[in-house]
Backbone bond lengths (Angstrom), bond angles and torsions (degrees), N, CA, C in turn:
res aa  C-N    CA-C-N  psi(-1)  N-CA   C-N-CA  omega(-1)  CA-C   N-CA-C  phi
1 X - - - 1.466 - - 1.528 109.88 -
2 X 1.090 115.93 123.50 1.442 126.91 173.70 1.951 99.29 -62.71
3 X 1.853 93.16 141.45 1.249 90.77 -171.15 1.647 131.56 -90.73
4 X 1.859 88.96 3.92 1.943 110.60 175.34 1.467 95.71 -77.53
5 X 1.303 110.60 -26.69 1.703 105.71 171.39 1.603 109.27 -79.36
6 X 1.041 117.00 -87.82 1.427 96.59 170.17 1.037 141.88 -5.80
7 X 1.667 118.91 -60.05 1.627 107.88 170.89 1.565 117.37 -52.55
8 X 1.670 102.37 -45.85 1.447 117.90 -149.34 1.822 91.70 -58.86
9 X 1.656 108.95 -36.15 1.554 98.07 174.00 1.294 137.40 -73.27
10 X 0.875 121.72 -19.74 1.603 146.89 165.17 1.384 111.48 -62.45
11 X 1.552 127.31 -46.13 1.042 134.85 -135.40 2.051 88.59 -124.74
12 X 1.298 124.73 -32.12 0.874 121.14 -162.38 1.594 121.56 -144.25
13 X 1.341 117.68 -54.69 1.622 127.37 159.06 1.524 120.25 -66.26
14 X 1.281 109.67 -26.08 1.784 108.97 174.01 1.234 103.81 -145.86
15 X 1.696 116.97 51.81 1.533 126.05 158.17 1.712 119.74 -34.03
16 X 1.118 140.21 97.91 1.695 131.13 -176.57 1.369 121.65 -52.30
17 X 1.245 102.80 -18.95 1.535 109.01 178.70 2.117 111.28 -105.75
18 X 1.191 114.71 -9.15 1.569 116.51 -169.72 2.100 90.52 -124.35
19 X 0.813 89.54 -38.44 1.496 82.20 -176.51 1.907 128.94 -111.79
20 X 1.042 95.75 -34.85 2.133 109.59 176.60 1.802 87.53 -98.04
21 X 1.393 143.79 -13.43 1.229 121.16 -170.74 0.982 133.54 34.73
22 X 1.628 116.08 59.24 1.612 121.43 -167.89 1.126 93.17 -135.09
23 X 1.844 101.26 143.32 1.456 113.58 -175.46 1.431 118.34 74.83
24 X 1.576 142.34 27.55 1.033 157.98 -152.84 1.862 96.78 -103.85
25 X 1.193 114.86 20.31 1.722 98.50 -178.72 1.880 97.32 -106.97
26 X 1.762 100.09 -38.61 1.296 113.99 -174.39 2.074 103.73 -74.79
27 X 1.454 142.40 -21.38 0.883 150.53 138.55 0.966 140.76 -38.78
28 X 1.302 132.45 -43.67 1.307 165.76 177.41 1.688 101.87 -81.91
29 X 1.713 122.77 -56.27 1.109 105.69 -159.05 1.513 107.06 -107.57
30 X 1.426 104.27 5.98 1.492 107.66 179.26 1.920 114.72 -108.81
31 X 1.145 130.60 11.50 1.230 149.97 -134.67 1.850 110.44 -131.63
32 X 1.392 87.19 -8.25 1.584 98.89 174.60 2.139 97.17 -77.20
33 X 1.309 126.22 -10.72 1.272 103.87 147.62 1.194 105.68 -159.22
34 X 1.589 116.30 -166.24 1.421 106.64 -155.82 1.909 122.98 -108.43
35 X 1.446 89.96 2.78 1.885 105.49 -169.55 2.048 79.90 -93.89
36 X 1.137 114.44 -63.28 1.719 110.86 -179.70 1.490 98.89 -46.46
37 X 1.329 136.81 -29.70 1.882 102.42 -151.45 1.787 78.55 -94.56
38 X 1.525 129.49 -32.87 1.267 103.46 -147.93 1.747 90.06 -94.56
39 X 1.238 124.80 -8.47 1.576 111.52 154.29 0.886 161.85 -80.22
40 X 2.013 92.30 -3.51 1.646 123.40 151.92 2.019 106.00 -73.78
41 X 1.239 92.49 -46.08 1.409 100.92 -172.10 1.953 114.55 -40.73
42 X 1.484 86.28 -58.67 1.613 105.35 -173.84 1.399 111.06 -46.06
43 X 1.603 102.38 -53.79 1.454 112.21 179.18 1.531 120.76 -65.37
44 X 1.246 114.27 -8.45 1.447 120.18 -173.80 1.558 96.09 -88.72
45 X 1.689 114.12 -56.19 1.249 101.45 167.42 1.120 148.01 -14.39
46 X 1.822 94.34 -67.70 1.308 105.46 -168.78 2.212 116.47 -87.28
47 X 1.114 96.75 5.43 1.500 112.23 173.59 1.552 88.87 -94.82
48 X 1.077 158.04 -54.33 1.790 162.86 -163.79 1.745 90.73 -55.30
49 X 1.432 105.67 -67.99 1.253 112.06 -165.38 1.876 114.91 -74.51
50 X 1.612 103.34 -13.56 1.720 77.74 168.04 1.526 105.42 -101.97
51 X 1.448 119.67 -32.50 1.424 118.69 172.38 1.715 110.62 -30.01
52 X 1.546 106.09 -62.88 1.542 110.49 -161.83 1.515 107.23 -75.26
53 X 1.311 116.87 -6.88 1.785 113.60 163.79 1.288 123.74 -82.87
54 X 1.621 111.17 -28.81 1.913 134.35 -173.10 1.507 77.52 -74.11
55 X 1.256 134.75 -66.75 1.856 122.49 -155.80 1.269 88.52 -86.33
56 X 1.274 163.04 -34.47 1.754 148.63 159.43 1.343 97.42 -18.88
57 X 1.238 114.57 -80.92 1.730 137.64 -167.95 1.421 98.59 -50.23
58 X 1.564 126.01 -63.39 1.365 112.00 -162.99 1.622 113.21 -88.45
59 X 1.055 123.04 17.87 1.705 120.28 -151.34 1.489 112.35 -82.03
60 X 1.533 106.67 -12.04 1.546 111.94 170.53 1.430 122.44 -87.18
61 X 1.323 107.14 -18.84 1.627 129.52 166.41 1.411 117.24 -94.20
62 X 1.265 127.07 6.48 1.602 128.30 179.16 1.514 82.86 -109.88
63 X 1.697 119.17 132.68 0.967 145.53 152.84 1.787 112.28 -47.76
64 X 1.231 115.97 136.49 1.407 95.62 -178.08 1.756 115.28 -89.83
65 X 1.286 100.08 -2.38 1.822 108.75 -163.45 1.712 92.72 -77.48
66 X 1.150 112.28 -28.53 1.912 120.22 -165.40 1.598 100.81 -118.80
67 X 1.657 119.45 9.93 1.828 99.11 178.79 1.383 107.01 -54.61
68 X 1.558 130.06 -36.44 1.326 111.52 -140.07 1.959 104.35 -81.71
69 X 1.572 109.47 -12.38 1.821 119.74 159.85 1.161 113.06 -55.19
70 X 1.271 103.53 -69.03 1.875 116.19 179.77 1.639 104.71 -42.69
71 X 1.089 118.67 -58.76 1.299 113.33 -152.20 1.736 102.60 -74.86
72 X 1.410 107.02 -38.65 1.871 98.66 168.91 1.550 107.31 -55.11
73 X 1.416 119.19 -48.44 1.243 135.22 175.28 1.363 110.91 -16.95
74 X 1.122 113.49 -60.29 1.671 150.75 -158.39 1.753 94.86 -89.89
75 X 1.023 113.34 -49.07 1.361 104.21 -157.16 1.960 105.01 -83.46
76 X 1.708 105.25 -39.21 1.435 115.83 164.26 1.404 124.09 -20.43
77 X 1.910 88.79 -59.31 1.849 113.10 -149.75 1.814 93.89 -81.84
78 X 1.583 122.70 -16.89 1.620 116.00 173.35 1.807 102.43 -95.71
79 X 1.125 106.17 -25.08 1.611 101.45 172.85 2.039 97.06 -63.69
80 X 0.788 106.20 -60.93 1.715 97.97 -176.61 1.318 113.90 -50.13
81 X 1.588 112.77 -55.48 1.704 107.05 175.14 1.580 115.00 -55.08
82 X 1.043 119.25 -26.53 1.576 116.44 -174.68 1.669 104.18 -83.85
83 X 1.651 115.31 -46.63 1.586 104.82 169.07 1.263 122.14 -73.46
84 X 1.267 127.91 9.26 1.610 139.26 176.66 1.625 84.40 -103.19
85 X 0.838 144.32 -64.36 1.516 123.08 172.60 1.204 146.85 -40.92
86 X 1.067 114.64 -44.41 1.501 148.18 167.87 1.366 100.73 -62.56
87 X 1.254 122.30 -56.01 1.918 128.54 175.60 1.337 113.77 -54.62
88 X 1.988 119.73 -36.31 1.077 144.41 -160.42 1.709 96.26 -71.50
89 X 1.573 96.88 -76.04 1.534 117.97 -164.34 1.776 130.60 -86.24
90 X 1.709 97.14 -27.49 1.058 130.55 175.30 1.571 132.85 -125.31
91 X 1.322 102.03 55.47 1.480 105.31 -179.51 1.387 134.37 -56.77
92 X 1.524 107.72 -32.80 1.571 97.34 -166.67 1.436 86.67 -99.51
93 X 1.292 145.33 19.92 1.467 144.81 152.32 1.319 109.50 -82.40
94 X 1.173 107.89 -48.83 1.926 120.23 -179.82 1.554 90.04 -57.94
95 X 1.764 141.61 -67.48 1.202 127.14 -168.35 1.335 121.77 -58.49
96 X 1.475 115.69 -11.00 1.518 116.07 -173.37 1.907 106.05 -90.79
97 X 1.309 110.31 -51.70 1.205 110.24 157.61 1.813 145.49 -42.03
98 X 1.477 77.06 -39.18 1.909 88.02 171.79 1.016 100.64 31.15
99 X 1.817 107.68 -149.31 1.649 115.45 -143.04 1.374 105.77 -70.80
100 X 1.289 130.86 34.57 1.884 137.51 -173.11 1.506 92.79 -107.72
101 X 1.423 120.02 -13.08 1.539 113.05 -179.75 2.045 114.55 -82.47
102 X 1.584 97.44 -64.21 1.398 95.55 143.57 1.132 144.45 -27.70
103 X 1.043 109.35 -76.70 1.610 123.38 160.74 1.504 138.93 -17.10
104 X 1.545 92.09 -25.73 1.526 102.25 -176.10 1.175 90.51 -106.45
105 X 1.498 144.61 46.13 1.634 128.86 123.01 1.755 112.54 -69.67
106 X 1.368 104.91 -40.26 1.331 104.77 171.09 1.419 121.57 -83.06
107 X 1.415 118.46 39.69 1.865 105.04 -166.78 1.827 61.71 -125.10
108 X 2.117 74.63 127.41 1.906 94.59 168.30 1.363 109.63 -79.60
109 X 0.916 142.83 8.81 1.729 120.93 173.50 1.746 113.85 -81.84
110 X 1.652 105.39 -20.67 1.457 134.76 165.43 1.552 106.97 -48.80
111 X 1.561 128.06 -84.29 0.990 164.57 158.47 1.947 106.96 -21.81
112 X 1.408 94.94 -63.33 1.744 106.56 175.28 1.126 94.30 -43.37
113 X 1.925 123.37 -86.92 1.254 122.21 179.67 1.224 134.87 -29.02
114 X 1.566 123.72 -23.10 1.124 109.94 174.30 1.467 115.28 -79.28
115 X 1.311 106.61 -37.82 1.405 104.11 -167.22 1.202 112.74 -84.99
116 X 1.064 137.16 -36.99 1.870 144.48 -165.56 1.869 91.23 -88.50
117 X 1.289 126.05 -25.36 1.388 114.44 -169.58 2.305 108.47 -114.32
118 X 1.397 68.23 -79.65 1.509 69.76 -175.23 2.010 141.64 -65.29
119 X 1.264 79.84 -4.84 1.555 105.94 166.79 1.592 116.03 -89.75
120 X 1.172 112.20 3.56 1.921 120.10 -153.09 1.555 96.08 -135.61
121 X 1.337 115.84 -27.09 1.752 118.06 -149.84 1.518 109.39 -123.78
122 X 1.263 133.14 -171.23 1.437 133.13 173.76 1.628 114.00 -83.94
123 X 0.703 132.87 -174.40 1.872 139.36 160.81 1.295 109.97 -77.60
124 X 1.347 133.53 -24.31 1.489 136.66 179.00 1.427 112.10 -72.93
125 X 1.687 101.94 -42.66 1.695 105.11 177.40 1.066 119.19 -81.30
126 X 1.442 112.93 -34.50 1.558 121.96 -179.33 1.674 108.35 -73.49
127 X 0.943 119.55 -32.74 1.882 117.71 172.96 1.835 99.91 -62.40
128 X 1.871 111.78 -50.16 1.182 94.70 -177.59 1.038 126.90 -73.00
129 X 1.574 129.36 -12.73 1.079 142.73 -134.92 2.085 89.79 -102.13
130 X 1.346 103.39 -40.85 1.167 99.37 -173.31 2.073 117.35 -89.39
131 X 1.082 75.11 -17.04 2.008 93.97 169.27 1.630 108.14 -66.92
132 X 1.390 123.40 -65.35 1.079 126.79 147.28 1.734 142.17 -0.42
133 X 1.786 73.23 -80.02 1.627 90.37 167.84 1.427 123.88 -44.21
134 X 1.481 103.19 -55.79 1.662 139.39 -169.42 1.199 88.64 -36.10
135 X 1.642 111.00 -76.58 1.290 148.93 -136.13 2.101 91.15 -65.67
136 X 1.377 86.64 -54.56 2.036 76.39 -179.13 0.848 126.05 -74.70
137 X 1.558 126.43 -21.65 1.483 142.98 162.76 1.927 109.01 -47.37
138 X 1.489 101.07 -45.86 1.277 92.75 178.09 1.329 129.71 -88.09
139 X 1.751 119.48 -18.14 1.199 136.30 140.95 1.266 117.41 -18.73
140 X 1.127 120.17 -81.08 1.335 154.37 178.78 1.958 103.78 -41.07
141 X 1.212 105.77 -43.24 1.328 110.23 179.68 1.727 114.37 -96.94
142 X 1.046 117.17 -2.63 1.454 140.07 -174.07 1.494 95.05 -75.91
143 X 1.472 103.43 -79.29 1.423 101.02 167.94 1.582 157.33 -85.59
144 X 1.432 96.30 8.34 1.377 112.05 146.25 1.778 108.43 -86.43
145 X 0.835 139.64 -21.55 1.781 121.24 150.12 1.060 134.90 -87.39
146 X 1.160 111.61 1.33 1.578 120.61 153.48 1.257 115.02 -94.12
147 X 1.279 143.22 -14.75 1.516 130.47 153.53 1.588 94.46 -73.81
148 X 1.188 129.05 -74.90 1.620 107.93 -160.16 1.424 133.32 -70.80
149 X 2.000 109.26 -4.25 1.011 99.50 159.99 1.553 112.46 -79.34
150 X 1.001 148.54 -39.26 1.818 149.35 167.93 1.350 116.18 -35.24
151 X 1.544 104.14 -57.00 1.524 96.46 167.89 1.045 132.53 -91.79
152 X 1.686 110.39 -17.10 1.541 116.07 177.21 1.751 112.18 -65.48
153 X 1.114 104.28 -55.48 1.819 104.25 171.14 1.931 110.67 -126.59
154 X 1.160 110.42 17.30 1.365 100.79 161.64 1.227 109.36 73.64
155 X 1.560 138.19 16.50 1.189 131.20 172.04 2.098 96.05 -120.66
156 X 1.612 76.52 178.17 1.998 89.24 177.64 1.783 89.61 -154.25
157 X 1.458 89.72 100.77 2.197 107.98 138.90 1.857 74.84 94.94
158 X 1.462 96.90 58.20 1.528 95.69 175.54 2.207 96.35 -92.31
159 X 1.210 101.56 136.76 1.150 128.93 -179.54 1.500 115.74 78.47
160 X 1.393 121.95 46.98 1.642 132.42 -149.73 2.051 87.31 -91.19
161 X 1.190 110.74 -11.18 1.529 118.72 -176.11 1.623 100.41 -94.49
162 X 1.529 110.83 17.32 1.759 103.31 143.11 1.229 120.30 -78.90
163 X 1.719 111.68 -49.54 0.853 124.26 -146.19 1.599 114.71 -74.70
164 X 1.949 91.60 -40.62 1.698 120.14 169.31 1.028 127.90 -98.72
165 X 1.406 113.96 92.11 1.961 98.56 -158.02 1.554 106.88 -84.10
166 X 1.566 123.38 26.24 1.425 137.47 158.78 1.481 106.81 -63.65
167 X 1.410 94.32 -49.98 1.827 103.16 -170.38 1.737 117.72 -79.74
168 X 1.381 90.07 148.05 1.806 92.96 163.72 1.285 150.85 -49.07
169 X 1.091 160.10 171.62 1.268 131.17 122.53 1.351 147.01 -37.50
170 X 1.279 98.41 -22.29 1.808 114.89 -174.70 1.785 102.60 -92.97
171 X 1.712 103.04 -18.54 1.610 99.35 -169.80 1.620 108.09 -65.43
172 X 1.394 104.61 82.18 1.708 102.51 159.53 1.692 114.48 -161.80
173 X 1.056 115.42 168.90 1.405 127.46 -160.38 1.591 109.40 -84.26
174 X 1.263 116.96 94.94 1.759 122.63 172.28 2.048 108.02 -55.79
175 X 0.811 136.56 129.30 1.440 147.26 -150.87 2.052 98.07 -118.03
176 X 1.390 65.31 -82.21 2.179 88.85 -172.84 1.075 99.77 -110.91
177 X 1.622 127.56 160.69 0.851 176.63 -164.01 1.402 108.02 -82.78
178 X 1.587 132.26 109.50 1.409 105.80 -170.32 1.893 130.10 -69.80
179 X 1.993 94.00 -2.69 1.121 117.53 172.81 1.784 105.17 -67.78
180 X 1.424 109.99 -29.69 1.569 98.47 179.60 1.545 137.11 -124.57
181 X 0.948 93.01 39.45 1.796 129.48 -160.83 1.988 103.95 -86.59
182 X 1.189 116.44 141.85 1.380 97.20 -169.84 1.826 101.94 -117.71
183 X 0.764 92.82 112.03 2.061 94.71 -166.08 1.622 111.50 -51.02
184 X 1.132 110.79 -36.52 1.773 130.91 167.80 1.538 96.74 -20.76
185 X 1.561 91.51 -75.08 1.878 101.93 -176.04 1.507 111.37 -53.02
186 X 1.042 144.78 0.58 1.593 123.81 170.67 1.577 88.46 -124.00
187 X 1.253 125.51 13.62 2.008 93.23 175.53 1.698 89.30 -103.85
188 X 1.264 118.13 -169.50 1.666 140.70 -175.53 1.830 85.72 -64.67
189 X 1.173 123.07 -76.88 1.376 87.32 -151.94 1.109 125.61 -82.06
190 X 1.688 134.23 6.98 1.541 138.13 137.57 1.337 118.70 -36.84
191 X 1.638 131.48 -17.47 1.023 114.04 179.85 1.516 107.52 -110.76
192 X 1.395 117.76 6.80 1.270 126.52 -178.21 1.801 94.86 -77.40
193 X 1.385 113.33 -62.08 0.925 135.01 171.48 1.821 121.69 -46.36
194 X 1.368 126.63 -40.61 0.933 121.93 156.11 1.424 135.90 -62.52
195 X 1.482 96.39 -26.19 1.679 108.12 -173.88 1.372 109.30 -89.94
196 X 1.776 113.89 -26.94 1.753 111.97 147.69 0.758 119.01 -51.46
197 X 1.746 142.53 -64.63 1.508 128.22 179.91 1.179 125.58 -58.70
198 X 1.529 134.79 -12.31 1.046 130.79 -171.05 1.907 100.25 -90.61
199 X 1.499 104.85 -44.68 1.561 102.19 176.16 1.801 105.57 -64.98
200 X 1.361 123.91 -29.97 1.531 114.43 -177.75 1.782 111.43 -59.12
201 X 2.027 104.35 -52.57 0.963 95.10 155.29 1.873 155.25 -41.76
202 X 1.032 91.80 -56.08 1.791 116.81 164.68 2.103 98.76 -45.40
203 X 1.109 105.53 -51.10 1.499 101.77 177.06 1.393 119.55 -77.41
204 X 1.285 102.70 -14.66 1.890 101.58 178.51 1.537 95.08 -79.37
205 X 1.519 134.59 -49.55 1.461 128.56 -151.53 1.133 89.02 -78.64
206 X 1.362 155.52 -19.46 1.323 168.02 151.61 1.444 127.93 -22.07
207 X 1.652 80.00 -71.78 1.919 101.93 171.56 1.643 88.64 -60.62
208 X 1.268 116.19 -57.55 1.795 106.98 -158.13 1.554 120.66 -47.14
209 X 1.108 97.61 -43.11 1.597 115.15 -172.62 1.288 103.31 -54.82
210 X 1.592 112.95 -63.66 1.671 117.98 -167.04 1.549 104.51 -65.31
211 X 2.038 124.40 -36.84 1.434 104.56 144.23 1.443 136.06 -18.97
212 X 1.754 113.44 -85.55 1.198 112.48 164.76 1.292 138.45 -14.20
213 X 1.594 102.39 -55.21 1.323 119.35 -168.43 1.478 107.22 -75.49
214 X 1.236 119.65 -35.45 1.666 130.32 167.60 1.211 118.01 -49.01
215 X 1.510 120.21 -47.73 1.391 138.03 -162.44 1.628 104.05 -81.17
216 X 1.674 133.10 -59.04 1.365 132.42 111.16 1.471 125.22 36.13
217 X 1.262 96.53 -73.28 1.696 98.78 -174.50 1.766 93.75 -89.85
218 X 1.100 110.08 -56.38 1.754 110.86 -159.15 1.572 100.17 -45.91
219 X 1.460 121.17 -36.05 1.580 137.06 -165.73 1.767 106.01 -66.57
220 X 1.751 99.83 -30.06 1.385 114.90 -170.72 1.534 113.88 -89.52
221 X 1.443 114.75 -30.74 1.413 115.59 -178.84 1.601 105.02 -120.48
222 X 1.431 111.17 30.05 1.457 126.18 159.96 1.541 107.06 -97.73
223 X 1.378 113.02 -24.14 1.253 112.28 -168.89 1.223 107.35 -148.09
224 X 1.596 111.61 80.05 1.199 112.76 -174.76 1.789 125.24 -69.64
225 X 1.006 142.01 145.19 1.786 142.09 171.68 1.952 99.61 -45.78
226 X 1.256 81.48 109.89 2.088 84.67 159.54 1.200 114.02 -52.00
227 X 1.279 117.57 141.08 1.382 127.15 179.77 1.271 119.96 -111.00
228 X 1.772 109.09 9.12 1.696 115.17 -160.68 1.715 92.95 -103.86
């Protein structure tokens, strides 16, 4: 498999969060702004991508009757090292996240990957495979909290002085007006609703393309090159 394909699927044709809809509790409830979704996101990543290299490496030595122990096993003991970090280095990020750090031993897009990918594949694919993943998962959640944080309270990269403890509290971007802000977008079902338009969208540029691409060929074997 060519690897512009690969990303492009991971990242865009089989997005986990716009298209397989997995893991939609941590999306949904972390997405009310945009420094929380992409610092759940990151961390989800980077737990995807060492989990699916630890079972790459061991997958000839994991029994197959007991993978699905081992592999929570495995996936638990980097969820703790990563929230022991985050507690360590990044506290007032670790308090904003709360139980969404935990939590992602049980988020299936974790779990999927292990078993359908990195139990099946090399350590090269399975490291990319889960970087990838990470990477669109948080995409995907990037901009569903950036529409509902803007309209939900009218700011953009509100509390970005977790992440930078250079910056202020005040360091973030005022958008709207709190006179014109639509409250919908920051409760639960604004993001139900956002994460529909964003998959309706994602399917319109979709349909267009494979249009294009139709129109493309028909244009090409409508008018074939003279051969005289």
């Amino acid at each position: 498999m060519k690897w512009s394909t690969f990303l492009r699927k991971r990242l865009w044709n089989n997005n986990s969060s716009l298209v397989q809809l997995l893991g939609l509790c941590p999306v949904l409830a972390m997405t009310t702004n945009v420094v929380n979704a992409v610092g759940l996101g990151i961390a989800t990543t980077f737990i995807l991508t060492i989990t699916n290299s630890i079972i790459a490496i061991f997958k000839y030595i994991i029994p197959q009757n007991i993978r699905i122990p081992i592999f929570m096993l495995i996936i638990s003991s980097t969820v703790t090292c990563v929230e022991m970090i985050l507690h360590a280095y990044q506290f007032n990020l670790y308090r904003s996240l709360g139980v969404f750090i935990p939590l992602i031993v049980t988020n299936c897009i974790v779990m999927g990957r292990a078993e359908s990918i990195a139990y099946q594949n090399s350590i090269l694919v399975s490291f990319f495979d889960g970087l990838f993943t990470g990477l669109g998962s948080t995409l995907a959640m990037f901009f569903i909290a950036s529409i509902r944080e803007i309209f939900g309270n009218g700011t953009f990269l509100f509390g970005i002085n977790k992440v930078f403890n250079i910056l202020e509290l005040n360091d973030f971007f005022t958008v709207l007006n709190k006179n014109m802000i639509i409250i919908l977008a920051a409760l639960p079902p604004g993001g139900f609703l956002v994460l529909g338009f964003l998959i309706a969208f994602k399917n319109y540029l979709d349909k267009n393309k494979t249009k294009t691409k139709k129109k493309c060929l028909k244009c090409i074997y409508s008018n074939p090159k003279d051969n005289t």
